[in-house]
mmCIF file of the C-alpha atoms, coordinates in Angstrom:
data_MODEL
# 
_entry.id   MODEL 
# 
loop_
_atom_site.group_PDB 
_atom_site.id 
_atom_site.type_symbol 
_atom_site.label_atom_id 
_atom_site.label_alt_id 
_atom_site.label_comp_id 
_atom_site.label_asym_id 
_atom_site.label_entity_id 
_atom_site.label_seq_id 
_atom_site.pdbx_PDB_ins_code 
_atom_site.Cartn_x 
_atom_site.Cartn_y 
_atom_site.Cartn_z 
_atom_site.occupancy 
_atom_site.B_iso_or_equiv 
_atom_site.pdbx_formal_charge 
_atom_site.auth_seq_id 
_atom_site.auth_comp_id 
_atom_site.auth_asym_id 
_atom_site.auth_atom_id 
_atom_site.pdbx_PDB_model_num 
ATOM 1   C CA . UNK A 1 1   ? 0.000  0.000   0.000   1.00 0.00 ? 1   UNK A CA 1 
ATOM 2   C CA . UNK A 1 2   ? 2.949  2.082   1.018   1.00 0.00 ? 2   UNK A CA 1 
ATOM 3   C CA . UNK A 1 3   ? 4.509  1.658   -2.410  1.00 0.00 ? 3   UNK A CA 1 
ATOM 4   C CA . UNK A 1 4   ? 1.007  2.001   -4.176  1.00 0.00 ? 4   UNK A CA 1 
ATOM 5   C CA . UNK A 1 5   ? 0.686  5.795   -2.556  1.00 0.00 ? 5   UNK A CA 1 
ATOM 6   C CA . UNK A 1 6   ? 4.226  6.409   -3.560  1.00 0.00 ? 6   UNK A CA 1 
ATOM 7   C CA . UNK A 1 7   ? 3.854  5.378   -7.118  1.00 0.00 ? 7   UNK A CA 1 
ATOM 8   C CA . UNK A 1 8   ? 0.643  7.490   -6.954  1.00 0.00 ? 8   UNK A CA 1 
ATOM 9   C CA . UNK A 1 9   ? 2.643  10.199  -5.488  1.00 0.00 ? 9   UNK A CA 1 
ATOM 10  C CA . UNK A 1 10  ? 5.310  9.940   -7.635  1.00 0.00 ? 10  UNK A CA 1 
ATOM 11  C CA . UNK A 1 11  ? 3.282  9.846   -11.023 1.00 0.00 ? 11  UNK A CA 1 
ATOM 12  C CA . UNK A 1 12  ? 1.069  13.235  -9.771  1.00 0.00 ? 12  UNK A CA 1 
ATOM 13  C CA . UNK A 1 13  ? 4.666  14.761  -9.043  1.00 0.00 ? 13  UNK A CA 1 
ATOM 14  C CA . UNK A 1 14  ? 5.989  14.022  -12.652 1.00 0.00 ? 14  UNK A CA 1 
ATOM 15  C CA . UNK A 1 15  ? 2.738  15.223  -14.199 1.00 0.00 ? 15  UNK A CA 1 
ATOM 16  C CA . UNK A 1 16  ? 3.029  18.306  -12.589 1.00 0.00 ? 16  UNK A CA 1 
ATOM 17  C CA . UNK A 1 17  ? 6.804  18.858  -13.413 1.00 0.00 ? 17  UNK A CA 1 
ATOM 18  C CA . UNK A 1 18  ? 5.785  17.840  -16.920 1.00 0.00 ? 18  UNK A CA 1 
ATOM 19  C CA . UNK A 1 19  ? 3.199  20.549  -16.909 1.00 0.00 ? 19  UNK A CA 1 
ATOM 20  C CA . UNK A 1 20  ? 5.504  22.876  -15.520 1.00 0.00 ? 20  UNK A CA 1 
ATOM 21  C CA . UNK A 1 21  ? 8.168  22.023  -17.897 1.00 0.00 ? 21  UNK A CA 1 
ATOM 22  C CA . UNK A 1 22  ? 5.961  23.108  -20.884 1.00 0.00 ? 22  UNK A CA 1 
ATOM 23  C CA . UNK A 1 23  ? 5.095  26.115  -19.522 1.00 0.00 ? 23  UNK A CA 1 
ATOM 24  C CA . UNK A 1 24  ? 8.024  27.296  -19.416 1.00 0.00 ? 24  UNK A CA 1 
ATOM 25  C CA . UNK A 1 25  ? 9.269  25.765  -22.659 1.00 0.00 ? 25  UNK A CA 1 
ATOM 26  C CA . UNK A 1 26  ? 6.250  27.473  -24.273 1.00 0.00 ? 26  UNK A CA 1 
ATOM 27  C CA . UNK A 1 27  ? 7.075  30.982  -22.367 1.00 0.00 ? 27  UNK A CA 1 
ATOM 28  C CA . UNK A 1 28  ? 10.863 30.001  -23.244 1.00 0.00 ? 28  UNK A CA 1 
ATOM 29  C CA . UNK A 1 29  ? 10.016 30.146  -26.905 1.00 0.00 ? 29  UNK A CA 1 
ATOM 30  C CA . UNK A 1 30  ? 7.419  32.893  -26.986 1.00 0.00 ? 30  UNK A CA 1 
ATOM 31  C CA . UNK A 1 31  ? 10.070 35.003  -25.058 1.00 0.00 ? 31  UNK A CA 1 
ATOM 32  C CA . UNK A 1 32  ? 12.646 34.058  -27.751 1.00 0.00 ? 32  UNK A CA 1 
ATOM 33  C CA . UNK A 1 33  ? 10.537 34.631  -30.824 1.00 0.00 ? 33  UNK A CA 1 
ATOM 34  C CA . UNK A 1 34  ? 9.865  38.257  -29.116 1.00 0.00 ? 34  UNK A CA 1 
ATOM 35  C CA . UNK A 1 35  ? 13.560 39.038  -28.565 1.00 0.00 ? 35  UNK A CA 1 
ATOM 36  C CA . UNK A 1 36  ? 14.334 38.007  -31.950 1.00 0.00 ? 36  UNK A CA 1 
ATOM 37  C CA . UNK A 1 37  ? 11.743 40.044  -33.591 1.00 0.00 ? 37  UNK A CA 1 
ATOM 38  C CA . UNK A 1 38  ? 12.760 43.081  -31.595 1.00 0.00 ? 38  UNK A CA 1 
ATOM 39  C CA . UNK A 1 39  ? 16.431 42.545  -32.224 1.00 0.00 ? 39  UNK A CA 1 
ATOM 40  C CA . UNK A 1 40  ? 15.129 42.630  -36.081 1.00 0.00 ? 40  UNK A CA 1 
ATOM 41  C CA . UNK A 1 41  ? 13.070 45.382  -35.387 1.00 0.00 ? 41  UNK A CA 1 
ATOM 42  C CA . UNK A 1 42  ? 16.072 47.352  -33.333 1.00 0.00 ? 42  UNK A CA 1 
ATOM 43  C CA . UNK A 1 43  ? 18.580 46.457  -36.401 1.00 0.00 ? 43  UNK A CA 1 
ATOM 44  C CA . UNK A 1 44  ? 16.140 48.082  -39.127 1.00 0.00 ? 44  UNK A CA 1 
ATOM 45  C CA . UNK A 1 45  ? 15.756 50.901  -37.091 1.00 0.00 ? 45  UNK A CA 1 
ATOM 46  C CA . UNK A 1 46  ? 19.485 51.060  -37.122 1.00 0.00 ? 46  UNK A CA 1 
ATOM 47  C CA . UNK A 1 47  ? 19.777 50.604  -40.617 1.00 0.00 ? 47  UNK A CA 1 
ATOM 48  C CA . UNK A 1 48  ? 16.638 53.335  -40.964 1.00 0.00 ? 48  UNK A CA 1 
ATOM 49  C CA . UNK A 1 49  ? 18.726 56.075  -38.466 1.00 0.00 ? 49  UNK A CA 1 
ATOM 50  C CA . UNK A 1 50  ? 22.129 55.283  -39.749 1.00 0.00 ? 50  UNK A CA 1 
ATOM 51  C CA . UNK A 1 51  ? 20.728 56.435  -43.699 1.00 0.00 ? 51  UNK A CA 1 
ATOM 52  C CA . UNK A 1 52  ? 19.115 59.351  -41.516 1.00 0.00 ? 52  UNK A CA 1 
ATOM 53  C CA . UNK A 1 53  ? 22.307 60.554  -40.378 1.00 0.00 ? 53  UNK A CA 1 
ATOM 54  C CA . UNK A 1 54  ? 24.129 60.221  -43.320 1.00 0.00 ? 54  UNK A CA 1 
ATOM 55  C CA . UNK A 1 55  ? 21.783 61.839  -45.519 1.00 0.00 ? 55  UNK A CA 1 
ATOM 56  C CA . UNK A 1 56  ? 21.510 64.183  -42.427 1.00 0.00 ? 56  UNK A CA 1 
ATOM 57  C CA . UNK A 1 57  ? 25.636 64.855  -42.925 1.00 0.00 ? 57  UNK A CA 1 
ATOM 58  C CA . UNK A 1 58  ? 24.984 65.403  -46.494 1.00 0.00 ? 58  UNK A CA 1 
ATOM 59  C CA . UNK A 1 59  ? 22.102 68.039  -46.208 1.00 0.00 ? 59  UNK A CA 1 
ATOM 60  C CA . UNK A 1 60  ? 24.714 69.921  -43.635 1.00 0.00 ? 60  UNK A CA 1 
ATOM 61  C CA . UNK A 1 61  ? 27.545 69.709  -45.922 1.00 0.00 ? 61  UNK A CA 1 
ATOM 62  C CA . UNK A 1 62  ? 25.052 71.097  -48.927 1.00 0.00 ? 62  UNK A CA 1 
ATOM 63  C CA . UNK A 1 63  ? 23.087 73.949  -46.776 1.00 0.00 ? 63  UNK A CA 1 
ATOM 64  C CA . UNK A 1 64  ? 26.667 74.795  -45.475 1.00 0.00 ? 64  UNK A CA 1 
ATOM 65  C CA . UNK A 1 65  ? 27.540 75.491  -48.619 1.00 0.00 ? 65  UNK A CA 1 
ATOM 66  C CA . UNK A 1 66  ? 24.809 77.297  -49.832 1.00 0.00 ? 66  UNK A CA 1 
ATOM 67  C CA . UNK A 1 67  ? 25.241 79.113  -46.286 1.00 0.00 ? 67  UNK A CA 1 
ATOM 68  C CA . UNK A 1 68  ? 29.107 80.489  -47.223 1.00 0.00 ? 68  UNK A CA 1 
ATOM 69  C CA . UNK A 1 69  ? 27.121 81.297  -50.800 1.00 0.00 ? 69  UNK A CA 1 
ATOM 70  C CA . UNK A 1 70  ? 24.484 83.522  -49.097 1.00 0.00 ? 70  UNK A CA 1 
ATOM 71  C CA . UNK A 1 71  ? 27.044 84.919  -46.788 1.00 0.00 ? 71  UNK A CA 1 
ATOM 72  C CA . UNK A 1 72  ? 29.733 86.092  -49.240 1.00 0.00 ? 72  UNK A CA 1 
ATOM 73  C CA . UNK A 1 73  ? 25.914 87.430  -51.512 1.00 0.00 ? 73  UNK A CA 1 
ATOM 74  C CA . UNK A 1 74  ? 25.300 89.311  -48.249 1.00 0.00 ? 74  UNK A CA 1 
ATOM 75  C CA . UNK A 1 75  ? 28.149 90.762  -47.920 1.00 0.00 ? 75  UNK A CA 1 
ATOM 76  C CA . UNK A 1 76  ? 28.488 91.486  -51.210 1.00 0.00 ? 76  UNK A CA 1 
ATOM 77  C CA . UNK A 1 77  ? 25.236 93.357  -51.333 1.00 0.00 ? 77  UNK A CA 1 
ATOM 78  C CA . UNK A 1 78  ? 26.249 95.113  -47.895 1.00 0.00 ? 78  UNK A CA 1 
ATOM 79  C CA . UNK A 1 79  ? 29.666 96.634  -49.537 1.00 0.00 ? 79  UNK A CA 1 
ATOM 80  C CA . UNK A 1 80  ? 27.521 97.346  -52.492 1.00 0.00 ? 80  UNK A CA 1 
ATOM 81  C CA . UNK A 1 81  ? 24.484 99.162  -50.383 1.00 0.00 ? 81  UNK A CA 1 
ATOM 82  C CA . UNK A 1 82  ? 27.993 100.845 -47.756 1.00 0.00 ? 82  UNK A CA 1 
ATOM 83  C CA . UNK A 1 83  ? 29.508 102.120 -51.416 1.00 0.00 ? 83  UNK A CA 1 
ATOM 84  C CA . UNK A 1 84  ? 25.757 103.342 -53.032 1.00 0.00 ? 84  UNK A CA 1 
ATOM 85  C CA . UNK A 1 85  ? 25.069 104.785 -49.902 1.00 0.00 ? 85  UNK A CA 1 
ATOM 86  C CA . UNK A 1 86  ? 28.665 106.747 -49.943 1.00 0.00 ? 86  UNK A CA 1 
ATOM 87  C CA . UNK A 1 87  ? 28.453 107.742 -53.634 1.00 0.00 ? 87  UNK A CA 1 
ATOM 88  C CA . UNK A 1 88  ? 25.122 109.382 -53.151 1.00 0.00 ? 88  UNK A CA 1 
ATOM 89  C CA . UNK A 1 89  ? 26.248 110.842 -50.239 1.00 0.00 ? 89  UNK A CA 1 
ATOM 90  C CA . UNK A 1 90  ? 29.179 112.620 -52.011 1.00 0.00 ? 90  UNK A CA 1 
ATOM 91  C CA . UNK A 1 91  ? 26.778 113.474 -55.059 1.00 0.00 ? 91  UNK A CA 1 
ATOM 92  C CA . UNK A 1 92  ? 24.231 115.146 -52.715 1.00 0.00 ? 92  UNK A CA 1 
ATOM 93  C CA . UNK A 1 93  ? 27.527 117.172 -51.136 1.00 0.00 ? 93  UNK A CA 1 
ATOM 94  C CA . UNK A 1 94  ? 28.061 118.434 -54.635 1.00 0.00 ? 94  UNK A CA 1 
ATOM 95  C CA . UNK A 1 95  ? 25.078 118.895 -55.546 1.00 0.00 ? 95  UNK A CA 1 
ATOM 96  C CA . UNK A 1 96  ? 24.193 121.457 -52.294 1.00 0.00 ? 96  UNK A CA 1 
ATOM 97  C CA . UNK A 1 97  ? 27.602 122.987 -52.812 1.00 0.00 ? 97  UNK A CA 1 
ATOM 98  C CA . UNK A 1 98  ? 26.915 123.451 -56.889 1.00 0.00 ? 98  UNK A CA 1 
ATOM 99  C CA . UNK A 1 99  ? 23.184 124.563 -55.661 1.00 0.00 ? 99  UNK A CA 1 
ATOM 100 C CA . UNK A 1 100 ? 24.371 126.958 -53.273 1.00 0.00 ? 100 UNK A CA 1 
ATOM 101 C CA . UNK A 1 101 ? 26.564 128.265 -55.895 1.00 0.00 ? 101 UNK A CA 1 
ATOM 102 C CA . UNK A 1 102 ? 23.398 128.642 -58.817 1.00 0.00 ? 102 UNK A CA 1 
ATOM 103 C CA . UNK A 1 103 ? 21.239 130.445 -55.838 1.00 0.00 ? 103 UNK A CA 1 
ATOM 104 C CA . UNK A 1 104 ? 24.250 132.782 -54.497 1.00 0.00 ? 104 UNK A CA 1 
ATOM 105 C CA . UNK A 1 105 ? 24.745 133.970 -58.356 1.00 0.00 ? 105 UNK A CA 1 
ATOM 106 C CA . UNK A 1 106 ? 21.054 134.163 -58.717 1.00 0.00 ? 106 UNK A CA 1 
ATOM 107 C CA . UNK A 1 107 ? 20.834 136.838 -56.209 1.00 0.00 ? 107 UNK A CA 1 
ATOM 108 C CA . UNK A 1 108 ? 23.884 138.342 -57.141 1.00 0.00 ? 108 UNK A CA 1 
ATOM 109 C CA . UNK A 1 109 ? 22.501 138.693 -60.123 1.00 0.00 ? 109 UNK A CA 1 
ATOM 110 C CA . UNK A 1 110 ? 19.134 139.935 -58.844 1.00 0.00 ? 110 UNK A CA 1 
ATOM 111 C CA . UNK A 1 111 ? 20.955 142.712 -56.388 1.00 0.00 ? 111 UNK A CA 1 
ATOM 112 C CA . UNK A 1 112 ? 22.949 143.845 -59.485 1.00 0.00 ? 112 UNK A CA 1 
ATOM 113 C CA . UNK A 1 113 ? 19.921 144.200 -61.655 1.00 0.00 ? 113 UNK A CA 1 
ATOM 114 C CA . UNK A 1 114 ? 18.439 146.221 -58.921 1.00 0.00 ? 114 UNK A CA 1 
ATOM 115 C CA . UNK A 1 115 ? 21.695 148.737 -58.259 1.00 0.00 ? 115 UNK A CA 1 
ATOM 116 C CA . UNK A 1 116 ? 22.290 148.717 -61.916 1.00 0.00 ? 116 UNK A CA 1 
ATOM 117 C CA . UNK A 1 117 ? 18.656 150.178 -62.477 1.00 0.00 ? 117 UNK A CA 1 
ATOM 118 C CA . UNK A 1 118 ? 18.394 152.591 -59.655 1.00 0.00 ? 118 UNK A CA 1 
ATOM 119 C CA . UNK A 1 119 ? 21.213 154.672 -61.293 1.00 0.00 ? 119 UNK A CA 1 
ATOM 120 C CA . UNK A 1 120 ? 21.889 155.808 -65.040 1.00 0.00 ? 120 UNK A CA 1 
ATOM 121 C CA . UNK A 1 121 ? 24.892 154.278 -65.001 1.00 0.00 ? 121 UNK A CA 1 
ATOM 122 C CA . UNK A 1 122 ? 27.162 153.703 -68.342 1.00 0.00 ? 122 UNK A CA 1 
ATOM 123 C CA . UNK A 1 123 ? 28.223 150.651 -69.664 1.00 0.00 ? 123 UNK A CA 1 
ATOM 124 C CA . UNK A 1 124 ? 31.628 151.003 -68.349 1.00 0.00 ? 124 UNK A CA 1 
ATOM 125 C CA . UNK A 1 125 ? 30.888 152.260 -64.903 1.00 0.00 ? 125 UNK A CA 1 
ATOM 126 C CA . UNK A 1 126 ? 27.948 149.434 -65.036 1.00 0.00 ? 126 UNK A CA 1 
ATOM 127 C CA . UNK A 1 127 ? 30.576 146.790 -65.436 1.00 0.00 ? 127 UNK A CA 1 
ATOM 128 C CA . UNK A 1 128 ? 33.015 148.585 -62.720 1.00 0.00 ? 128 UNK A CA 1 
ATOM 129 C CA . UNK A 1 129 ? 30.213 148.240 -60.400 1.00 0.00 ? 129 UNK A CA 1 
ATOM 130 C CA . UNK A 1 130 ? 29.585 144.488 -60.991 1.00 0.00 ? 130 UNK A CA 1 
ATOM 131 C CA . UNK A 1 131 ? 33.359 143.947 -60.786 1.00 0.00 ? 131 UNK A CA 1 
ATOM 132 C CA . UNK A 1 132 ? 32.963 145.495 -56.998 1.00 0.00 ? 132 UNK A CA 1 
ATOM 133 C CA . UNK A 1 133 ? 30.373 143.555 -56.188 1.00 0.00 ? 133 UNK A CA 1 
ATOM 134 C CA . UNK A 1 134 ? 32.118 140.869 -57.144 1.00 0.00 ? 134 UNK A CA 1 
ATOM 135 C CA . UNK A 1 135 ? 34.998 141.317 -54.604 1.00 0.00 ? 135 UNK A CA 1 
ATOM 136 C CA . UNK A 1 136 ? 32.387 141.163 -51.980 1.00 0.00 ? 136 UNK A CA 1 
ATOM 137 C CA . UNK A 1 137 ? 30.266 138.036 -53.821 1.00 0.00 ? 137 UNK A CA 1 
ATOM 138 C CA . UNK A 1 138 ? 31.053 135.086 -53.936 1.00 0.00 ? 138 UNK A CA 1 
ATOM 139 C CA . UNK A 1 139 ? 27.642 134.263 -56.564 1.00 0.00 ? 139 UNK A CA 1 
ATOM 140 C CA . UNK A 1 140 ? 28.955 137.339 -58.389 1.00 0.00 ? 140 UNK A CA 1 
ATOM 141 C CA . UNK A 1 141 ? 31.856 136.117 -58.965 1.00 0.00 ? 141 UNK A CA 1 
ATOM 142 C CA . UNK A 1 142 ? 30.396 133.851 -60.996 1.00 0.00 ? 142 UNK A CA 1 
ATOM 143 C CA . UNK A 1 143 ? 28.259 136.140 -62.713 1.00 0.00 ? 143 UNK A CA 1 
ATOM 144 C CA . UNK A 1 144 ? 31.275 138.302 -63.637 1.00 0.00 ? 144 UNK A CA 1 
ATOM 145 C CA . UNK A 1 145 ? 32.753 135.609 -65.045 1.00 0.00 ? 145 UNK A CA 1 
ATOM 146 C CA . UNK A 1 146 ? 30.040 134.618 -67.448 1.00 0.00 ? 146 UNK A CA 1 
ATOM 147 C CA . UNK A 1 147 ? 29.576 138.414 -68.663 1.00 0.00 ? 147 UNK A CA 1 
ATOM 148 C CA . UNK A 1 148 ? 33.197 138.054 -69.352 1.00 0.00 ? 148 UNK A CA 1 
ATOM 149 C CA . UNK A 1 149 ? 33.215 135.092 -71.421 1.00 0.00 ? 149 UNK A CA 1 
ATOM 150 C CA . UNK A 1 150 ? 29.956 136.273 -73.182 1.00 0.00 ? 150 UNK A CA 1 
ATOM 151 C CA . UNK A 1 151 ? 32.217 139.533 -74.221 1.00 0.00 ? 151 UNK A CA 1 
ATOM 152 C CA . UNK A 1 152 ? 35.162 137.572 -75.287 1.00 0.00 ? 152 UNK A CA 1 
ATOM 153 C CA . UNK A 1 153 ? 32.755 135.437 -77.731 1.00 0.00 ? 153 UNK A CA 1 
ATOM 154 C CA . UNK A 1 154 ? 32.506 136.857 -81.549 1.00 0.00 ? 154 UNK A CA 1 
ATOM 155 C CA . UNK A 1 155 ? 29.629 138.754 -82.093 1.00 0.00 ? 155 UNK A CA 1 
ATOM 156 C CA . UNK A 1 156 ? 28.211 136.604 -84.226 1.00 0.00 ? 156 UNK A CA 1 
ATOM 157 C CA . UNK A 1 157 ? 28.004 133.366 -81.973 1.00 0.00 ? 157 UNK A CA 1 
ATOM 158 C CA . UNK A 1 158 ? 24.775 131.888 -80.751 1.00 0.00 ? 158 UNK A CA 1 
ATOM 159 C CA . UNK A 1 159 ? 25.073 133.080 -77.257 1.00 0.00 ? 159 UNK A CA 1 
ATOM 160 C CA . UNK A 1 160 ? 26.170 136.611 -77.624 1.00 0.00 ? 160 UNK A CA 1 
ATOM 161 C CA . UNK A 1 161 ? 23.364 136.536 -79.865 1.00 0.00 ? 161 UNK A CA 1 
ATOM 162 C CA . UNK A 1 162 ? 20.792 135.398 -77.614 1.00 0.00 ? 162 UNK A CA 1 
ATOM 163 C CA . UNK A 1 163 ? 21.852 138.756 -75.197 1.00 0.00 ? 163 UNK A CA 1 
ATOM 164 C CA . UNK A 1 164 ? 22.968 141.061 -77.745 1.00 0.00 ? 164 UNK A CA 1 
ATOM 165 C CA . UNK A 1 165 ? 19.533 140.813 -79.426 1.00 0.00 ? 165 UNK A CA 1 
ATOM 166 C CA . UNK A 1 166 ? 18.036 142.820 -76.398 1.00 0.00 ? 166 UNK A CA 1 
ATOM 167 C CA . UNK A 1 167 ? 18.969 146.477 -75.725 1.00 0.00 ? 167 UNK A CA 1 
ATOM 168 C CA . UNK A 1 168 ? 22.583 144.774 -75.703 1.00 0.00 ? 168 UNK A CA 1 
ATOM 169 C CA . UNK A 1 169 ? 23.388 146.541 -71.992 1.00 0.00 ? 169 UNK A CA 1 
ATOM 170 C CA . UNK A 1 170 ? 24.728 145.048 -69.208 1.00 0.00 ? 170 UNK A CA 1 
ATOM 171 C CA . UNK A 1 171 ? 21.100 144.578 -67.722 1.00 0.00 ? 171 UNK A CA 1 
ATOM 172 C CA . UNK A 1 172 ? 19.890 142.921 -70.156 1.00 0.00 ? 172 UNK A CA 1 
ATOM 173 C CA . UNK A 1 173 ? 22.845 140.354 -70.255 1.00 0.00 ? 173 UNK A CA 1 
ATOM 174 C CA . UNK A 1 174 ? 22.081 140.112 -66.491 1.00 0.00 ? 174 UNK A CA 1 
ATOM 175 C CA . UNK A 1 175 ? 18.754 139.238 -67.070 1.00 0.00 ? 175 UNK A CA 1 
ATOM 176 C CA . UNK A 1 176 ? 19.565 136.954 -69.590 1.00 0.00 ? 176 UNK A CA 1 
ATOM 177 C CA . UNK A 1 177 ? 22.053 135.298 -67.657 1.00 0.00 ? 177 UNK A CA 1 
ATOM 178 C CA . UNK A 1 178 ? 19.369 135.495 -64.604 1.00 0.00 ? 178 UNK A CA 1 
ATOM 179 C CA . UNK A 1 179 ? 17.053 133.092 -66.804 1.00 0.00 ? 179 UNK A CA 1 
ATOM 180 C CA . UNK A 1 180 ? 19.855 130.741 -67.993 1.00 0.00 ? 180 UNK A CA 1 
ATOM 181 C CA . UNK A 1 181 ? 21.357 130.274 -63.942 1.00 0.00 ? 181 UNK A CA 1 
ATOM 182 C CA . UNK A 1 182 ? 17.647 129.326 -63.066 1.00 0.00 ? 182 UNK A CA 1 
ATOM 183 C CA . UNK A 1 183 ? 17.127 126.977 -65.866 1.00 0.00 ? 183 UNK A CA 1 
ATOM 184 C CA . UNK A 1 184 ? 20.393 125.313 -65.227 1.00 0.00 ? 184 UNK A CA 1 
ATOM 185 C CA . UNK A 1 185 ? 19.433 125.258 -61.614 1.00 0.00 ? 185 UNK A CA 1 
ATOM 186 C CA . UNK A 1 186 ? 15.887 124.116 -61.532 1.00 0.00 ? 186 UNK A CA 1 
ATOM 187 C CA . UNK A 1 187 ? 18.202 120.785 -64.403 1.00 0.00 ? 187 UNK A CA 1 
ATOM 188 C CA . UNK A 1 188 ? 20.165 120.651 -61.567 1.00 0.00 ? 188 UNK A CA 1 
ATOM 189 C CA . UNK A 1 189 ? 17.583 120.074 -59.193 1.00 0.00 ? 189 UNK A CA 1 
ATOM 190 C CA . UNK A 1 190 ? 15.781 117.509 -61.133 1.00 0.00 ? 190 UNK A CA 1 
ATOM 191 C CA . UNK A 1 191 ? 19.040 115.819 -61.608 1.00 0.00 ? 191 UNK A CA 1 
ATOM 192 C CA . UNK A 1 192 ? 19.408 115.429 -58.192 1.00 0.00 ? 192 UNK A CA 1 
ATOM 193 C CA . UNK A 1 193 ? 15.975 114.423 -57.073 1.00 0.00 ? 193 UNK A CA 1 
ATOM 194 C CA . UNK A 1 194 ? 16.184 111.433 -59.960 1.00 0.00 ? 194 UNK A CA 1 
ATOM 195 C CA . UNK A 1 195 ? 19.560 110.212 -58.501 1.00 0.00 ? 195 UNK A CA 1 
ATOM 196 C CA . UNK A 1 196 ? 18.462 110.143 -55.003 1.00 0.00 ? 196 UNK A CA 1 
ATOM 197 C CA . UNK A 1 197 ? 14.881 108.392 -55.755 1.00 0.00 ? 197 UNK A CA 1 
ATOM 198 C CA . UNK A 1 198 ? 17.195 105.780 -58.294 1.00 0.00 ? 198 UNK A CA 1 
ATOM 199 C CA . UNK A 1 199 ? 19.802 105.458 -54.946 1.00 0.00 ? 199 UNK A CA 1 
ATOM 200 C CA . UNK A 1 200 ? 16.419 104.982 -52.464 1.00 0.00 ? 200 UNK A CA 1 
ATOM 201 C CA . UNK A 1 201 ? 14.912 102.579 -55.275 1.00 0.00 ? 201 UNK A CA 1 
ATOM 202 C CA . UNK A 1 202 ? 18.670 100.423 -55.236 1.00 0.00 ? 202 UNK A CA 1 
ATOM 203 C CA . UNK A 1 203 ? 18.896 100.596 -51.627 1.00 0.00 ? 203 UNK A CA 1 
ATOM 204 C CA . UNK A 1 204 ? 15.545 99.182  -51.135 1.00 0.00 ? 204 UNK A CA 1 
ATOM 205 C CA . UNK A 1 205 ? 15.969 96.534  -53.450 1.00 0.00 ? 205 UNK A CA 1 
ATOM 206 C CA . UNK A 1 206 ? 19.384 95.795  -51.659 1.00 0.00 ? 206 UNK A CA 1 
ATOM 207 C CA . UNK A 1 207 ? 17.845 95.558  -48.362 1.00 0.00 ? 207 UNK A CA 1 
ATOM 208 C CA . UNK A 1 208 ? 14.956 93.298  -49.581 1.00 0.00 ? 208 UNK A CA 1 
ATOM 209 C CA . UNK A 1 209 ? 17.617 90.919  -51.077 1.00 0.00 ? 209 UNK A CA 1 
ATOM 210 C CA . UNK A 1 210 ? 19.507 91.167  -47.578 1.00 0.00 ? 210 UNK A CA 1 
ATOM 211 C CA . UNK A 1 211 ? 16.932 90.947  -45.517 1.00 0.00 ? 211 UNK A CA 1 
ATOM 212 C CA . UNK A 1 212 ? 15.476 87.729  -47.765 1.00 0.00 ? 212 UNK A CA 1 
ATOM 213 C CA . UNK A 1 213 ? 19.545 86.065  -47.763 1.00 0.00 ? 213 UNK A CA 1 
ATOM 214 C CA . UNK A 1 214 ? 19.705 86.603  -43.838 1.00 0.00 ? 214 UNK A CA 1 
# 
């Protein structure tokens, strides 16, 4: 009976441990199949991030590139905007000083007209006065000048004709010289307001391309 229970005992133990056994060879292989489908998974996301960086390495290589392209266009367009900028600011210098210059002889002019008229003065002592006002003037200077090279000219040349056609006195030549300074002014003038809108039209189109290359 003894042996009976043990044999009983005995063959319920050995079930059991068989039943155990397969558990765990059955968790064993699930366990491995997982492993071995993450390890595949794991070494295609390798593969996957390892093309990633390298394409990533190529995409900095390229944008640096195109970086040091857009930095040396930037700078480029800088010097270019820095030497615009400088040129128009030396043109406008001119330009005030050559302005100046047009609206001092203007009134030089205008002053002499009015002296000239207030007295009977002849044509020699008209032209002594002018060449006293023109120690003391700077525009009349000028104005001097231009009498003097409208004298020198032969009478029959286009611009002693356009003065000599009047009452062919020194006022008249004034006057005529009055209307050519304002003309040449007011082309001055225009000159000067189509250079600085073309400089404000470059410099805007400069910063855009700056601004857009930053």
């Amino acid at each position: 009976n003894m042996l009976t229970e043990m044999k009983k005992k005995g063959e319920v133990a050995d079930a059991t441990e068989k039943k155990m056994f397969a558990e765990y060879t059955e968790w064993t292989s699930d366990q491995s199949t997982n492993l071995e489908q993450e390890i595949t998974w794991s070494k295609a996301q390798i593969d996957k991030l390892t093309g990633f960086i390298e394409k990533a390495d190529n995409d900095v290589f390229t944008l640096g590139e195109e970086i040091k392209a857009l930095d040396d266009e930037v700078a480029t367009m800088e010097n270019d905007r820095k030497a615009a900028a400088a040129l128009r600011e030396s043109e406008n210098g001119a330009f005030l000083l050559e302005e100046q210059d047009y609206a001092e002889s203007v009134d030089a002019i205008d002053r002499a007209i009015t002296k000239l008229s207030a007295q009977n003065y002849d044509r020699p002592q008209q032209l002594l006065q002018i060449q006293k006002m023109a120690g003391k003037s700077h525009g009349m200077r000028r104005v001097l000048a231009a009498l003097l090279e409208i004298q020198s000219h032969d009478d029959g040349a286009p611009e002693v004709a356009a003065y000599e056609s009047q009452s062919g006195g020194l006022i008249e030549m004034l006057k005529g010289l009055s209307k050519k300074f304002r003309e040449e002014l007011a082309d001055l003038q225009r000159e000067e307001a189509n250079r600085a809108h073309a400089f404000e039209m470059q410099n805007m189109h400069l910063t855009d391309l700056i601004t857009v290359s930053t």
